[in-house]
C-alpha positions as CSV (number, residue, x, y, z in Angstrom):
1,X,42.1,-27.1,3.1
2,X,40.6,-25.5,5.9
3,X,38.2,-22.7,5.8
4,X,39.9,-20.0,7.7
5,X,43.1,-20.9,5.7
6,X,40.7,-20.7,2.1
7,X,39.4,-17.4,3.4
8,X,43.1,-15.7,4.0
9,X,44.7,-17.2,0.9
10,X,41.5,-15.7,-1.5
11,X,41.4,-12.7,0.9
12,X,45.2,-12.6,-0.2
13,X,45.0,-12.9,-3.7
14,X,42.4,-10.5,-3.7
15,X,45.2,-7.8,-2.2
16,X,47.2,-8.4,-4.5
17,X,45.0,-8.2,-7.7
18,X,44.4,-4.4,-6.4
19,X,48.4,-4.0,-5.9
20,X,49.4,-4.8,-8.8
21,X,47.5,-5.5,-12.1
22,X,50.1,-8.1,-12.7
23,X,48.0,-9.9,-11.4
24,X,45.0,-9.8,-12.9
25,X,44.6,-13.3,-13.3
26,X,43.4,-13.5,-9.4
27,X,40.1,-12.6,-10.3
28,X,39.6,-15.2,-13.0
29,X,41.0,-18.2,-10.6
30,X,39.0,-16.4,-7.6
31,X,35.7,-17.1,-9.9
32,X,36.7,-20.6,-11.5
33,X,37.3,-21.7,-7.7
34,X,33.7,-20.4,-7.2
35,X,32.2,-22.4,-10.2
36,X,34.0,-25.7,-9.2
37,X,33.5,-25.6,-5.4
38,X,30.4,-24.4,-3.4
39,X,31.5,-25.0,-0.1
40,X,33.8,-22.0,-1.1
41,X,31.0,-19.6,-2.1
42,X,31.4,-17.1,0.8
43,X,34.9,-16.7,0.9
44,X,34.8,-16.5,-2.4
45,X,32.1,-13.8,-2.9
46,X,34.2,-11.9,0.3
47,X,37.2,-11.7,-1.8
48,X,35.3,-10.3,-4.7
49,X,33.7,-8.0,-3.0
50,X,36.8,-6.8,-1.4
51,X,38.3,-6.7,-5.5
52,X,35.3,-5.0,-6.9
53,X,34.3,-2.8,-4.2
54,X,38.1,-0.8,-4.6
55,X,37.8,-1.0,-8.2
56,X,34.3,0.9,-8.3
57,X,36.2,3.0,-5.7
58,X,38.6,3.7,-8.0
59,X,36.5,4.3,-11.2
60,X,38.7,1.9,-13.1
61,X,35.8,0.2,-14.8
62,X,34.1,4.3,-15.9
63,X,34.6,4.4,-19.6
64,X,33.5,7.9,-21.8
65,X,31.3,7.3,-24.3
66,X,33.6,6.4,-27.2
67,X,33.7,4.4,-30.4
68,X,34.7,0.8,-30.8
69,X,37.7,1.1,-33.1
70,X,38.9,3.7,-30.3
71,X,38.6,0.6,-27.6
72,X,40.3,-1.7,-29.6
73,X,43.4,0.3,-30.1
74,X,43.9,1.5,-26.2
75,X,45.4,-1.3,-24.3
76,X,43.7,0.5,-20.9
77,X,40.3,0.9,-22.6
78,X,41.1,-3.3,-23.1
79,X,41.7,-3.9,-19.5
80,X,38.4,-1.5,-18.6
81,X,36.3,-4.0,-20.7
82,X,37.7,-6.9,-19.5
83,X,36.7,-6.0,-16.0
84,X,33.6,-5.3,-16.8
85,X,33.0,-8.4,-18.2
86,X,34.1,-9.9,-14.9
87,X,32.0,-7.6,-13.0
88,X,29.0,-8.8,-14.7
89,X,30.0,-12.4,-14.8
90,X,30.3,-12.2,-10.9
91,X,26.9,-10.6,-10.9
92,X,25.6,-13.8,-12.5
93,X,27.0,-15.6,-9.9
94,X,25.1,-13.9,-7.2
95,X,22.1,-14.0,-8.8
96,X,22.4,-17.6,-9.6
97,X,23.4,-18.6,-5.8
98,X,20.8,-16.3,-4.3
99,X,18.0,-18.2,-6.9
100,X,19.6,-21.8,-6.5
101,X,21.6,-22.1,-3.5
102,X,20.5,-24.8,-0.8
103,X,22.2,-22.9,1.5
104,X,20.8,-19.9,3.4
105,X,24.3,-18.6,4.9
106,X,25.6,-18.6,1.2
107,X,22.5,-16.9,-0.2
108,X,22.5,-14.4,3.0
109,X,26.8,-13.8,2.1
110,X,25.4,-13.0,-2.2
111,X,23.0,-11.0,-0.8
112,X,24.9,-9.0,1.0
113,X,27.5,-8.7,-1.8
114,X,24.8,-7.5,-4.2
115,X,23.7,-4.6,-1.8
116,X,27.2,-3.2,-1.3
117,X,27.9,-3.5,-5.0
118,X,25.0,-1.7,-5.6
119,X,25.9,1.1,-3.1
120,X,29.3,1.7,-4.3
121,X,28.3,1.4,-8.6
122,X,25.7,3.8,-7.3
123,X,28.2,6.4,-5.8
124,X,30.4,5.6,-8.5
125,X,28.6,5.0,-12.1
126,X,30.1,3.1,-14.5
127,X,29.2,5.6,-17.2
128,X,29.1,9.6,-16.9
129,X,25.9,11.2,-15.9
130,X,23.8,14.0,-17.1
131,X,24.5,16.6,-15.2
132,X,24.5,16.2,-11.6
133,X,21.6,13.7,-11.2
134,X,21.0,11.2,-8.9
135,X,22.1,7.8,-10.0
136,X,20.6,4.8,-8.9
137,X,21.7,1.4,-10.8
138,X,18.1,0.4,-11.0
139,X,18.6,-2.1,-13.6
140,X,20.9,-3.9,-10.8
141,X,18.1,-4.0,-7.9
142,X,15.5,-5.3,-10.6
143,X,17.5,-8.5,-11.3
144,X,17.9,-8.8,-7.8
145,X,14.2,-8.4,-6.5
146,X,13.1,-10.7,-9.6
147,X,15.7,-13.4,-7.7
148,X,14.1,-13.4,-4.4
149,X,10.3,-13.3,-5.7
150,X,11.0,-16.5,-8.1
151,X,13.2,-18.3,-5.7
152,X,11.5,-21.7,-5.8
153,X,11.7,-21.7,-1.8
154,X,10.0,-19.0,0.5
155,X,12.3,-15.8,0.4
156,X,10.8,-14.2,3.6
157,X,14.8,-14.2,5.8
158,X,16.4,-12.2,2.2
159,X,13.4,-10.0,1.7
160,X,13.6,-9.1,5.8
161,X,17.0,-8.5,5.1
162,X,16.1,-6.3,1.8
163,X,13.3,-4.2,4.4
164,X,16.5,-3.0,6.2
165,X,17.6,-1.0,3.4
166,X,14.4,0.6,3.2
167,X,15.6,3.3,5.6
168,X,17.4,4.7,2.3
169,X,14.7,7.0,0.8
170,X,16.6,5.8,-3.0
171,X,16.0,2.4,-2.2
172,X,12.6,2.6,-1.0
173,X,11.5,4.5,-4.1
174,X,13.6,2.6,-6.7
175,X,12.1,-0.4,-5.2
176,X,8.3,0.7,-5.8
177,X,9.2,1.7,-9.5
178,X,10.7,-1.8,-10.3
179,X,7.6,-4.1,-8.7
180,X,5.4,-2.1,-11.5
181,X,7.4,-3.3,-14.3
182,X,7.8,-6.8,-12.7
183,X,3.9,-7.4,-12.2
184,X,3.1,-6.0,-15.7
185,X,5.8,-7.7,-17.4
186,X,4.5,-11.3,-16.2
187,X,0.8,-10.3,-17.6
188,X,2.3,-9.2,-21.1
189,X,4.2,-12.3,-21.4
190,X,1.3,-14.5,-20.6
191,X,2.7,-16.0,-17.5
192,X,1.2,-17.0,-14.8
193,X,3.2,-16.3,-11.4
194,X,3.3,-19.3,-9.1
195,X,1.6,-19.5,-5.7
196,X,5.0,-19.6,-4.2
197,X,6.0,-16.1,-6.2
198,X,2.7,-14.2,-5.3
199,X,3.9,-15.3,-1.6
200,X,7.3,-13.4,-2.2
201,X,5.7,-10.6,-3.9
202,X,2.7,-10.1,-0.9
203,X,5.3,-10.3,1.8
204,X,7.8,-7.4,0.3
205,X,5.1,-5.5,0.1
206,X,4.0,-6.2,3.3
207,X,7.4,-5.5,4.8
208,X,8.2,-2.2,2.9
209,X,7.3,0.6,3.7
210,X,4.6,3.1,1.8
211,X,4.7,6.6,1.6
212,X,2.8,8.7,4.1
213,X,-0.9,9.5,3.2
214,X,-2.4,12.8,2.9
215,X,0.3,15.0,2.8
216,X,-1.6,17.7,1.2
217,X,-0.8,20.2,-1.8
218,X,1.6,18.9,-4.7
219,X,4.3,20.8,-2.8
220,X,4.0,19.3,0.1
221,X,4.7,15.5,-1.7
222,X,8.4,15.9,-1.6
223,X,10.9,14.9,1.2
224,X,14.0,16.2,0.9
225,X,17.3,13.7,2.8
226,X,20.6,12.9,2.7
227,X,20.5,9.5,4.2
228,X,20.7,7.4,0.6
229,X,22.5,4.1,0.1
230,X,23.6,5.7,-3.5
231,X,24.5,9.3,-2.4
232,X,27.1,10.9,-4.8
233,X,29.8,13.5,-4.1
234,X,28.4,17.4,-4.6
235,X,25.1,16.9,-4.3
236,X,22.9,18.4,-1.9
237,X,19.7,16.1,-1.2
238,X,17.7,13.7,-2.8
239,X,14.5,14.4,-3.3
240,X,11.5,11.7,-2.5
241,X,8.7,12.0,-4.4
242,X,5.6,10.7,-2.1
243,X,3.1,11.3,-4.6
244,X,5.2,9.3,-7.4
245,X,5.3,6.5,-5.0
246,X,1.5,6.5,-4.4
247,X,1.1,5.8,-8.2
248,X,3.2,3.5,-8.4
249,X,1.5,1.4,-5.3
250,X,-2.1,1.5,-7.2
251,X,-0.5,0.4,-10.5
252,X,1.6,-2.4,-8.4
253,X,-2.2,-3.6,-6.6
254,X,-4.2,-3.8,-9.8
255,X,-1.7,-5.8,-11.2
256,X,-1.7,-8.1,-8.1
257,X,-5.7,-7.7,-8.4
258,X,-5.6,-9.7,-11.6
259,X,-3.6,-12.6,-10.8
260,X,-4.8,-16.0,-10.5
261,X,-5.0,-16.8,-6.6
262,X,-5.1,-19.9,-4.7
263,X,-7.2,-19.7,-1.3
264,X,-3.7,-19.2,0.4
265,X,-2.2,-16.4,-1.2
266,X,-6.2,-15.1,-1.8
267,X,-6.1,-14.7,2.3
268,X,-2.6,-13.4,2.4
269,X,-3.6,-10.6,-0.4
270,X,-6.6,-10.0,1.6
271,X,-4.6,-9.1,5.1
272,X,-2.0,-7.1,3.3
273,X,-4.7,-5.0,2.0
274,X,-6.8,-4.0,4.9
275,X,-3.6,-3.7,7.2
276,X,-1.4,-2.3,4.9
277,X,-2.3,-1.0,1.0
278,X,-6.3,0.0,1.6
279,X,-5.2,4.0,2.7
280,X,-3.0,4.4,0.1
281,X,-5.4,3.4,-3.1
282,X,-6.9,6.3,-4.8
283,X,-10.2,4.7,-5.8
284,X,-11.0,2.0,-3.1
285,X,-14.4,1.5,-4.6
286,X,-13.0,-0.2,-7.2
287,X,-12.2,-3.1,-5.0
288,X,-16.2,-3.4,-4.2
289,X,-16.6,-6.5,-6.9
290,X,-13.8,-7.9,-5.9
291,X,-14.9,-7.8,-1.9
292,X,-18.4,-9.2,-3.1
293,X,-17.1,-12.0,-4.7
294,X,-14.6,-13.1,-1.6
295,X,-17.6,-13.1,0.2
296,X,-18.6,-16.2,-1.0
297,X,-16.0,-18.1,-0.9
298,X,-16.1,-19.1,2.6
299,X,-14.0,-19.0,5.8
300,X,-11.4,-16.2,6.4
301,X,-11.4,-15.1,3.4
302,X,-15.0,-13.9,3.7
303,X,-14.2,-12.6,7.1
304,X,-11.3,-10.6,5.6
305,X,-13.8,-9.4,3.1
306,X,-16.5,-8.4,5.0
307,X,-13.8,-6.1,7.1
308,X,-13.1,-4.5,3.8
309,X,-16.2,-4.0,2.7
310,X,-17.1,-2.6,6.4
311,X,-14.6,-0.1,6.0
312,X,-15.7,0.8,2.5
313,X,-19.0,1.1,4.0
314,X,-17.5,3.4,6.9
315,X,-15.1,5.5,5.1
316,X,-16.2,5.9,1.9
317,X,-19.7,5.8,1.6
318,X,-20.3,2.6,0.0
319,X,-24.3,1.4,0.3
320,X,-24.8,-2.2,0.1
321,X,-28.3,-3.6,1.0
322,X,-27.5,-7.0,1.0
323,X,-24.6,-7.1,3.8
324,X,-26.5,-8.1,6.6
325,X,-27.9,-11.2,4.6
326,X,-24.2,-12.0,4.1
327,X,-23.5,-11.8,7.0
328,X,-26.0,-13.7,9.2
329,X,-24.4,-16.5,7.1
330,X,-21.3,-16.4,8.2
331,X,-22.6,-17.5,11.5
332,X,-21.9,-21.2,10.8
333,X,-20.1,-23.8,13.2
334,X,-16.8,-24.3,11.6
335,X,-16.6,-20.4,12.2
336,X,-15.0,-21.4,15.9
337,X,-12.1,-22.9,14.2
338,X,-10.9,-20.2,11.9
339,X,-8.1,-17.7,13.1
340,X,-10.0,-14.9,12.7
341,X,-13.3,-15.5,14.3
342,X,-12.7,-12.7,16.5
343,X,-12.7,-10.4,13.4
344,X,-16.5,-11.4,12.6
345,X,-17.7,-10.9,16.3
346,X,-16.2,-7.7,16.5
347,X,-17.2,-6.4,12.7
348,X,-21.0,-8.1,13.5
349,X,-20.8,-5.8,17.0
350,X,-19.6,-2.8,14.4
351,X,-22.6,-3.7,12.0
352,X,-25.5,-4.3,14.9
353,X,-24.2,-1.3,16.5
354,X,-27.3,1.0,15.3
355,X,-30.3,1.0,17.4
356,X,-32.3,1.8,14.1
357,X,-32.3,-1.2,12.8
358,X,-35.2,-3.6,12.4
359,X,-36.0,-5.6,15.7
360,X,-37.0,-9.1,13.4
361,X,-33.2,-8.8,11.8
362,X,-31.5,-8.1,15.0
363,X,-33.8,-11.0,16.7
364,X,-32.5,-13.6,14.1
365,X,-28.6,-12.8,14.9
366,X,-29.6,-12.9,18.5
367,X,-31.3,-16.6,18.3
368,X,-28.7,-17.7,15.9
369,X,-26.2,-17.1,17.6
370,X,-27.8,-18.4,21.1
371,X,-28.2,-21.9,19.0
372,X,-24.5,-21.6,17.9
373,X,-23.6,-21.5,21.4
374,X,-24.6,-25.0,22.4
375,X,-21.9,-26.0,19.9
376,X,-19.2,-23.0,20.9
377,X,-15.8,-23.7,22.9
378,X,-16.2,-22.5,26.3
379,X,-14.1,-18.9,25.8
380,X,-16.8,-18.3,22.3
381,X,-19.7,-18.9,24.8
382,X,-18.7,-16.0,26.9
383,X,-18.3,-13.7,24.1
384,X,-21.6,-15.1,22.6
385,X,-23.5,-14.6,25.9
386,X,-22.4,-10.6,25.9
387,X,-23.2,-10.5,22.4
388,X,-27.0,-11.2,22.8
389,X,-27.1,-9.1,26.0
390,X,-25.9,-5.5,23.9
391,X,-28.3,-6.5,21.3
392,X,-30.9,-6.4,23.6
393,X,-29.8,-4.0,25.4
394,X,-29.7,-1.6,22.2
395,X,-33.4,-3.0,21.0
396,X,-34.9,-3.4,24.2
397,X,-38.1,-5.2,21.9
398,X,-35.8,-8.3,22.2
399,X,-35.9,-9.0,25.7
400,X,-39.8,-10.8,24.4
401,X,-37.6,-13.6,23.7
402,X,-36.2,-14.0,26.8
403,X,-40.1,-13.5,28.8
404,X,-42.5,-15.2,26.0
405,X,-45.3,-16.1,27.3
406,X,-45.5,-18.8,25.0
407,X,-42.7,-20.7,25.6
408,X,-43.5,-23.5,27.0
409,X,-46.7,-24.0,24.6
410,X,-44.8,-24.3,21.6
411,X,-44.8,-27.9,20.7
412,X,-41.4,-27.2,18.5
413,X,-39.2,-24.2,18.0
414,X,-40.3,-22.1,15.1
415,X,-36.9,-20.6,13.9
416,X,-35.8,-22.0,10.9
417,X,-32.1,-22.2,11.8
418,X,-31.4,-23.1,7.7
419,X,-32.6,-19.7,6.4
420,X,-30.3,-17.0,4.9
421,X,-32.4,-14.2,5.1
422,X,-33.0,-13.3,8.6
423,X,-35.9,-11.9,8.4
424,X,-37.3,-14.9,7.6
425,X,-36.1,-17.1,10.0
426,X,-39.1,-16.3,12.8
427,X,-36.8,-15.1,15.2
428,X,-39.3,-13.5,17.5
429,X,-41.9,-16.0,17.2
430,X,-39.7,-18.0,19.0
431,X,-37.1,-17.7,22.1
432,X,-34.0,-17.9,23.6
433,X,-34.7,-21.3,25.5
434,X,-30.6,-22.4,24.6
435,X,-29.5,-19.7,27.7
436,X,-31.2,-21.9,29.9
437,X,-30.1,-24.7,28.9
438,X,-26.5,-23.2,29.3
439,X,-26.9,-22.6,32.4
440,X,-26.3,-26.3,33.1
441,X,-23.5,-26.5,31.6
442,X,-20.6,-28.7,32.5
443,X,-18.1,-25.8,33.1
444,X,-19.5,-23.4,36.2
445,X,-18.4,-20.8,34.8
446,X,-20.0,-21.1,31.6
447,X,-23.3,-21.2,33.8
448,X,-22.7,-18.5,36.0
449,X,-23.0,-16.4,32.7
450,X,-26.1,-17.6,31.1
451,X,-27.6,-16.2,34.7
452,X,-27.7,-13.0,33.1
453,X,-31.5,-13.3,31.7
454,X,-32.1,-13.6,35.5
455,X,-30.6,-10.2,36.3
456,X,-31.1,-6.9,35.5
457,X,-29.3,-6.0,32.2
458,X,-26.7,-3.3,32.8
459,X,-27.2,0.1,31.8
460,X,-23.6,-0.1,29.8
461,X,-23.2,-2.6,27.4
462,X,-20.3,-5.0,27.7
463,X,-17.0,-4.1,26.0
464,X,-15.9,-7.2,23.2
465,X,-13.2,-5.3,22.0
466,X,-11.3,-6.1,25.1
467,X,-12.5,-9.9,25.9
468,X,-11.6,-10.6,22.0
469,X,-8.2,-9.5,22.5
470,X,-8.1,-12.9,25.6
471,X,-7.7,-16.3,24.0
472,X,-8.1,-19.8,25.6
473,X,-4.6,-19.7,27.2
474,X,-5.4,-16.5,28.7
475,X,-9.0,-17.9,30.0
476,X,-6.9,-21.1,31.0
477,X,-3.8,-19.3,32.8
478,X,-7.0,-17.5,34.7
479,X,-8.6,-20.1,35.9
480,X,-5.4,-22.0,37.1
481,X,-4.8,-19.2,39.4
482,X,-8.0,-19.2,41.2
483,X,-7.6,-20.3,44.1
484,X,-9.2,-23.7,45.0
485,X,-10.2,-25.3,48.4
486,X,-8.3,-28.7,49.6
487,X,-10.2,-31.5,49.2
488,X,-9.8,-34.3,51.7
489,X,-8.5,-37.4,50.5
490,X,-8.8,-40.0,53.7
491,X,-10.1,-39.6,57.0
492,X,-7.4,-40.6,58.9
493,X,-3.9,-39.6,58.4
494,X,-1.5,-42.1,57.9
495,X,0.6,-42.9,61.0
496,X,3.4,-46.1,59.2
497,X,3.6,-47.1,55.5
498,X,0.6,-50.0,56.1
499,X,-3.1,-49.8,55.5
500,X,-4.9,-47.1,57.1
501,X,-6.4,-48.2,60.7
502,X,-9.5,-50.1,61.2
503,X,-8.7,-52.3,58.0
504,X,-9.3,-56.3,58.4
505,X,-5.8,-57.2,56.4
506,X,-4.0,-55.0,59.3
507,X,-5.2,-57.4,62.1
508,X,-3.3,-60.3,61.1
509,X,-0.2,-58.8,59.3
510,X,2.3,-56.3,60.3
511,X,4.4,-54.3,57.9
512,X,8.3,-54.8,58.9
């Protein structure tokens, strides 16, 4: 049977399940057409949504609180609990498609289904309230966010489709209380959350939203709105708690804190913090251990570290003697091929920025990085080359290594290249011979900027912010539209499709 022709007849019977309860038995085919064929799941979960949806609507599933003898003997208490028991077997069925399905229209179509159940059992409880409170089913969205965080396949299209509910201030703050019982309910069992799961869980909280810091007094941490996905009749607001949901974001990050991390999802968790989670933490010092220990392990995860532990150091107060050891040895080679090498020039440029600092110190990250250069990309050299020239220009002491007299008398170069500690490496016993031998490099342009030493040094330094922002297709594009001169190819133009003139072959045959 044809799709469209599957759709209208379930579409149908779903119509007439609402008419007339005669016909009950719709819903029960409706679901055993779902469990025997899956190319049927989204006209299938259509139609119950379209059954369930009225039903909610019309409160036919609300039951009073009453005893169980009492149920047994009233045929409509009966029918009440036999829809129910539908309602939650369809429930299961979304959860299991959104958790299993291979495909991502039919997950999308449960997905959906699950949110607009949720809205209308919301507005429309099941059971009666105490007094005139706002009722969320939050046992509902908990099933549903454990789903898409331990869906063995990346859950990123469902959880962007999850971030557009976050406009509703009761799903926003519903879904910060549930990831706390989540996280901690993993570490109580004993489990240990899979790479693939700590993925999930990083990117919803990178995608939601968190709540606004500083807002002052304890009076002032309350929004009230009437914009909620689970708004019930007679009620005036809700009220968002902002300082509630700052709690439960620090007990939702020291739970992440703990988990066991691959060099993946250690990166991820690293990016979400500094660009999302780090203003909203209460005690931000507490993550100094953990900063100093991603320090070592290499690559961009140290890079991601050493921005956190900058703005530690920056924001609140945090003294740390050893940073610039660390970070003179992040100056390695295989730095050019990481995707965040312009983080490290622009935090070094952050952390050199003081003209207080010891000359010998600043002189080692001046010659190491002028050796690193021989080995840069062309676009690195450039930023390398302004580098050196604001250091000296901020300690004008270095510009010895540019004029040593000693140069040339040195039979080798005395800077010890392997040493961590810079100021140990004899910067400025030695000099900055690699900027002239950049100047002849293979590329002009490269060059034409290690002329600087030649010149006088501006009075401004140069601004790396900006020229970090460029990559190489930028620099490429650039170059492609400089304007270059015509080269001559021959010196005579060709008058027929022979031989140019003047050629021997031409004097004894003729092209016809």
């Amino acid at each position: 049977m044809a799709a469209s022709k599957v759709s209208k007849k379930l579409h149908s019977m779903a119509i007439d399940f609402l008419s007339n309860r005669r016909n009950a038995n719709n819903i029960a085919d409706i679901i055993a057409l779902l469990e025997s064929n899956e190319s049927n799941i989204q006209p299938c979960f259509l139609a119950l949504e379209v059954i369930f949806v009225e039903v909610l609507k019309r409160r036919e599933m609300y039951q009073e609180q009453t005893t169980t003898a009492m149920v047994a003997a009233d045929a409509e208490s009966q029918y009440k609990a036999w829809l129910r028991e539908c309602y939650e077997d369809v429930w299961g069925k979304l959860l299991a498609v959104i958790s299993n399905s291979l495909k991502i229209s039919a997950q999308a179509q449960a997905f959906s289904t699950a949110m607009k159940l949720i809205a209308m059992e919301g507005q429309n409880p099941l059971e009666p309230l105490k007094k005139e409170e706002h009722y969320f089913p939050s046992h509902r969205l908990r099933a549903l966010l454990m789903v898409l965080l331990s869906s063995g396949r990346n859950s990123a299209p469902l959880l962007a489709r999850l971030q557009e509910f976050s406009s509703y201030p009761d799903v926003l703050s519903n879904v910060w209380k549930q990831l706390f019982p989540i996280a901690i309910g993993l570490q109580r069992s004993g489990q240990r959350p899979d790479e693939n799961f700590i993925r999930n869980f990083l990117d919803l909280i990178d995608k939601f939203p968190l709540p606004k810091p500083g807002r002052g007094e304890r009076g002032e941490d309350h929004d009230l709105t009437d914009n909620l996905l689970c708004g019930q009749q007679g009620h005036n607001g809700y009220i968002l708690n902002m300082d509630h949901m700052r709690k439960a974001v620090n007990k939702v990050w020291g739970c992440v804190m703990h988990w066991n991390h691959t060099p993946a999802t250690q990166r991820m968790l690293l990016v979400v913090l500094l660009e999302r989670v780090l203003p909203f933490l209460d005690k931000p010092l507490l993550l100094t251990d953990y900063l100093m220990d991603s320090l070592d392990s290499g690559g961009a995860v140290s890079l991601l570290a050493l921005q956190g532990i900058f703005t530690l150091i920056q924001n609140h107060n945090l003294e740390y003697p050893n940073i610039f050891s660390k970070l003179y040895s992040m100056f390695e080679p295989e730095i050019f091929h990481t995707k965040f090498k312009a983080r490290l020039f622009y935090l070094s440029d952050m952390f050199l920025s003081s003209s207080h600092l010891p000359e010998n110190i600043v002189a080692a990250f001046a010659k190491r990085l002028a050796r690193l250069s021989l080995v840069a990309p062309p676009e690195d050299i450039h930023i390398i080359l302004m580098f050196i020239g604001n250091l000296i220009l901020r300690h004008p002491g270095l510009k010895l290594l540019i004029d040593n007299p000693n140069r040339e008398n040195v039979p080798e170069d005395p800077f010890v290249m392997e040493e961590r500690d810079p100021s140990k490496s004899r910067a400025m016993e030695s000099s900055l011979w690699e900027l002239y031998s950049l100047q002849s490099h293979v590329l002009p342009g490269v060059g034409t900027a290690a002329n600087f030493i030649y010149n006088p040094l501006p009075s401004v330094e140069w601004d790396l912010s900006q020229i970090l922002e460029e990559n190489s297709d930028d620099i490429f594009e650039r170059e492609m539209k400089k304007k270059l001169k015509e080269i001559a190819l021959t010196f005579d133009r060709p008058q027929t499709l022979s031989l140019p003139q003047h050629e021997r072959v031409s004097q004894f045959w003729q092209l016809v």
